[in-house]
N, C-alpha and C positions, 0 to 999 in steps of 0.2 A: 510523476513516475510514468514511463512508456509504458505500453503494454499493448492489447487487442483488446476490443470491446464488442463482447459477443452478442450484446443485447439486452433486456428487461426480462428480469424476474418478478413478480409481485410487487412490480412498478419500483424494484430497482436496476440501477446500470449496472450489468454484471460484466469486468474487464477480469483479463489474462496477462498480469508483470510479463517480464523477459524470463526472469528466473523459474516459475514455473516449467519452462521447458525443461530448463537443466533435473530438474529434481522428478516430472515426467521420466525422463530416460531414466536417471538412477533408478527410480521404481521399478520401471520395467525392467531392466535392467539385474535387481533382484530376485526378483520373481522369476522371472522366468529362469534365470541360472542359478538359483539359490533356493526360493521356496519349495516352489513346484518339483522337480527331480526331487528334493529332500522327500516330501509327503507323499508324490505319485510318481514315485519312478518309472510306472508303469506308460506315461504320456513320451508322446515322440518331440523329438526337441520343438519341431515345430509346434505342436500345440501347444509346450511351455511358453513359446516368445509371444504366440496368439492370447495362449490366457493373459499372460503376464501385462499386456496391450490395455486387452479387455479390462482387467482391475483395477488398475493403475487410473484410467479411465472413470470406474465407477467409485474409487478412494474418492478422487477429486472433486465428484458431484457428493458423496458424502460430504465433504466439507464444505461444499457450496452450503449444504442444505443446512450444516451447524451455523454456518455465516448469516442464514438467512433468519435462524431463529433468533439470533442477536437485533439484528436488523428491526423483525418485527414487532420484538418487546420493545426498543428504542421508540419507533414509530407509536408504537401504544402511548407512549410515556409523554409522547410532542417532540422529541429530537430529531430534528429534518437529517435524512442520512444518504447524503451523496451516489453513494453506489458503494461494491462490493467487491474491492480487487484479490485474484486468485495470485498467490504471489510462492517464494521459497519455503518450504516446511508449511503452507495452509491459506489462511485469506484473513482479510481484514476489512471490518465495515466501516468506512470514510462516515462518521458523523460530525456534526456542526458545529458541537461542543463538548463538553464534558456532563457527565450525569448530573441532572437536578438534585441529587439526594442522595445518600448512602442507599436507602431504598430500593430509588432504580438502577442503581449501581448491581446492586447483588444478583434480582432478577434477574438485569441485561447479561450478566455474568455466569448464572446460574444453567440459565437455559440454555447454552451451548452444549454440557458438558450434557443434560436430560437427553436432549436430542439424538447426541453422538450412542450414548446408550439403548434409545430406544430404535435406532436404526440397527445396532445390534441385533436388537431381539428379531428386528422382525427380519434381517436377513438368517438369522440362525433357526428360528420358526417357517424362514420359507424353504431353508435347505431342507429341512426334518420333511416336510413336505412333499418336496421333489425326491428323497430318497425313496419316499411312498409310495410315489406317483411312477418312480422309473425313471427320472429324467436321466441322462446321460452324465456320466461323473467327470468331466470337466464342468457342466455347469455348476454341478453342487461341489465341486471342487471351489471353486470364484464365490459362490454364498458364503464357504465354510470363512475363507478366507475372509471376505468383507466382515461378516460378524467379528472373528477378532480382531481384525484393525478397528473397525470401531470403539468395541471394546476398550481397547487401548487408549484409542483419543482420548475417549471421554476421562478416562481414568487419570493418562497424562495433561490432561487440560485442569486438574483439579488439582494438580501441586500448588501447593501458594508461593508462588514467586510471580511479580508482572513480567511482560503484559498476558501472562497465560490468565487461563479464567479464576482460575484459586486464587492467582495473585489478585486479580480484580476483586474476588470476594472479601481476602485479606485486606485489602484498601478498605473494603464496604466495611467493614467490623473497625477497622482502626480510625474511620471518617466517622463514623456513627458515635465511639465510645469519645473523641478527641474534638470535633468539628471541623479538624485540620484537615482540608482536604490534599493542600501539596506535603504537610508532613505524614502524612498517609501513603503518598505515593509515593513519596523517600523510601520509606521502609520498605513498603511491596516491593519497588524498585529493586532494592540493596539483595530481598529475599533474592528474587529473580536473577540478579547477577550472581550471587552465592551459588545457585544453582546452574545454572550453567557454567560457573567454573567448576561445580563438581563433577557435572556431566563429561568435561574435559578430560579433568584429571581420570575417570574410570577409561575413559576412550583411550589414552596414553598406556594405561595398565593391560588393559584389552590387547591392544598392538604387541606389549611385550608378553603376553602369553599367546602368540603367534593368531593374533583373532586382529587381521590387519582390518578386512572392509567393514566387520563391528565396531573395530574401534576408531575410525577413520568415519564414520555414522553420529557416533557421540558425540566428538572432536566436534565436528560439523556442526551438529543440534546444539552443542552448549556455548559454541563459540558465537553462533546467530542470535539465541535464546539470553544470550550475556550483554548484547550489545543491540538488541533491541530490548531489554530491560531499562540499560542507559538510557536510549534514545529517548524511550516515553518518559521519564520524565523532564530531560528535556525541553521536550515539545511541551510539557505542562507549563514550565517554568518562561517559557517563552510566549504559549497562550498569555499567560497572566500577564507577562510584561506588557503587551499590547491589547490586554483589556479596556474597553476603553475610548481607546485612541483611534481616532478617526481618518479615513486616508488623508484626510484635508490637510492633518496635520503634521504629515509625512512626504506627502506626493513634492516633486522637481518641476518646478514650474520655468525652469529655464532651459526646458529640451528643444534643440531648436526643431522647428518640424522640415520635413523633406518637401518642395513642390513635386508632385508626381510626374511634371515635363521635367525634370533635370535628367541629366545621364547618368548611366552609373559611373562611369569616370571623373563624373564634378561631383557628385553625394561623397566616390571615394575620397580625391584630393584635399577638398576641399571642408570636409564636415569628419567622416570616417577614421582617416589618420591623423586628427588635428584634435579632437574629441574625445572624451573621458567613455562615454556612454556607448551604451554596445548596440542600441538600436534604437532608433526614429520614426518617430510619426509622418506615416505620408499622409499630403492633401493633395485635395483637388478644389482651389477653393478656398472654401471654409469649413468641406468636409473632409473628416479622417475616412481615410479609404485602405489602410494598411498600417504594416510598419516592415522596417528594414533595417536588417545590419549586415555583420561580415557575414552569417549565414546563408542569406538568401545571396549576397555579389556572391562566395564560393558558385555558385551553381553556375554561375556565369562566365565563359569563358571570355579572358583577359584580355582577347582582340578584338571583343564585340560591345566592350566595354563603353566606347565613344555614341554607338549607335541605340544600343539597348537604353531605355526609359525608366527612371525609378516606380512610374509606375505598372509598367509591365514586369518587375522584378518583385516587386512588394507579395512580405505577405496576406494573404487575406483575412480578416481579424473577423473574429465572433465574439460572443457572449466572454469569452474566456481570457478573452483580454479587455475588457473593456469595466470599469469599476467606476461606483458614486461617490461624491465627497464626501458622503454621511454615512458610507460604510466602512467597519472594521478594519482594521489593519491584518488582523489575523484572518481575514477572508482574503487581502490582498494577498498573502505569504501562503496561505493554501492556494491561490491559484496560478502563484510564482513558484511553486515549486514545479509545475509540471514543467520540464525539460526544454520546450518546444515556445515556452513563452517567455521570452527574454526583458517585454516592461507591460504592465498594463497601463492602459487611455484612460485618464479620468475625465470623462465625458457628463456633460450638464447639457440638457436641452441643444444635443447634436450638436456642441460646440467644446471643444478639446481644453481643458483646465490645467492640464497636466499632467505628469506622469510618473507612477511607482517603479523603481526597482528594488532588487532585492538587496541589496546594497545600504538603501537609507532604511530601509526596516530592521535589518541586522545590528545598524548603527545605533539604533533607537534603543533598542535590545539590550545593546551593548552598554549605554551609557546608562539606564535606569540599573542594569544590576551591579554595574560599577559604584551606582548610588545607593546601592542597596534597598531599594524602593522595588 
């Protein structure tokens, strides 16, 4: 998934989706022409769009901070967790695997929703405060408001439908009574999508009682909420297939590799349009020094084509393309899914074995639950 990556919280990687932007503005966007006139008329437009900025701003770090309490009990628990992308409608903690235990399930699941709660309190105890104190009522206008958004969260993170937190508890309680851990997440699943089609259907009803941008909100929430319901499981059902299996037993060991003196004009001709595979191992050598496909020649324009180098074209490959034969497949397919990485190098002692795409893992996928295995 693209996004920005802002930095280390509590020693995790805290990144920003694309889609965050969009749901940024809608916020502000709210607020400031909807909430604020509604509550303090008395503010000039200007200071609606300012606050509205400013909130929007501080929802978002609310949510950071629910994300990060997930995060933490995970960490408690031993589940290595990648980082923490800030994405549409909130954020999601990248962990390793799936919960050890109905147990740590509930907790991990639990303490979202404490969190979202007790940020509540304490912005609605610091507005009480500042009303004490004299502050300026736009500020404690922005606390009043944070306290019920939070509120809110917490409240709406407690539906039981996945992947919301209820739904995760619901898993916890139906994994615990059952030991079934994917028919547990069937069900939470099912909740989850039942719920945001209902959210749908009230957003439709909303519309026709002339309540367009409420209902057009719902719409939106149940429609997201419905279909990342589906996805996670999913993603469970595809973990599992590829539990197990190791890249060795996967990876394309007939990629040809690129010499880094070739041009791009001979990579194109001769390898590019004659080839299945969407991009190549460059060497230099006997080292992999990159890789290349139609992405990187794109950047290239077509008359310099003769002159230019594969390896002055290549990309420059790090940790995140590069994978062990004794590693997971489901590590390879989380790290093929980020956009930007078209195969990973399966690399042994600085000497290239082979190569994943997303392609034969899908295939793999494909054929075990064909076999129902």
């Amino acid at each position: 998934m693209g996004g920005v990556r802002l930095g280390k919280v509590l020693g995790f990687e805290i990144s920003i989706d694309w889609s965050w932007l969009l749901i940024f503005f809608l916020v502000t966007y709210t607020l400031a022409l909807g909430y604020f006139p509604a509550f303090y008329p008395m503010f000039s437009p200007t200071t609606d769009w300012i606050l509205g900025v400013l909130a929007a701003i501080l929802l978002f770090c609310s949510v950071l901070v629910h994300e990060l309490s997930h995060s933490v009990v995970a960490r408690g628990y031993g589940t290595q967790v990648r980082g923490i992308t800030l994405f549409l409608f909130g954020g999601v903690s990248q962990t390793s695997d799936e919960p050890k235990s109905a147990r740590e399930e509930f907790w991990m699941a639990l303490v979202g929703p404490l969190a979202s709660f007790a940020l509540a309190g304490f912005f609605y105890m610091l507005g009480l405060w500042g009303v004490g104190l004299g502050w300026p009522r736009p500020a404690v206008a922005v606390l009043g408001y944070l306290a019920v958004i939070n509120l809110l969260l917490g409240i709406f993170n407690l539906v039981p439908g996945f992947p919301l937190d209820g739904g995760r508890i619901l898993r916890s309680a139906i994994w615990s009574a059952t030991g079934d851990l994917p028919k547990a997440t069937r069900y939470a699943s099912n909740a989850g999508q039942g719920f945001g089609y209902a959210l749908m259907v009230l957003g439709f009803l909303d519309i026709l009682n002339r309540n367009l941008i409420g209902g057009l909100w719902l719409i939106f929430i149940g429609w997201f909420l419905a279909g990342a319901a589906r996805g996670s499981y999913q993603q469970l059902v595809m973990r599992q297939a590829l539990s197990g299996v190791r890249v060795e037993q996967v990876m394309t060991t007939n990629v040809p590799s690129v010499p880094s003196d070739l041009s791009v004009r001979q990579f194109v001709d001769d390898m590019l349009l004659h080839n299945e595979f969407s991009c190549y191992p460059v060497v230099r050598g006997d080292e992999v020094i990159g890789v290349i496909g139609a992405e990187e020649v794109r950047k290239i324009p077509s008359q310099n084509w003769d002159f230019v180098r594969v390896g002055e074209a290549r990309h420059h490959i790090d940790d995140a393309y590069e994978i062990g034969l004794e590693d997971d497949a489901w590590e390879a397919l989380t790290k093929l899914a980020d956009e930007h990485v078209c195969r990973l190098l399966v690399v042994e002692d600085n000497h290239l074995k082979g190569t994943v795409g997303r392609e034969s893992v899908y295939r793999l996928v494909q054929t075990k639950m064909q076999m129902g295995i």
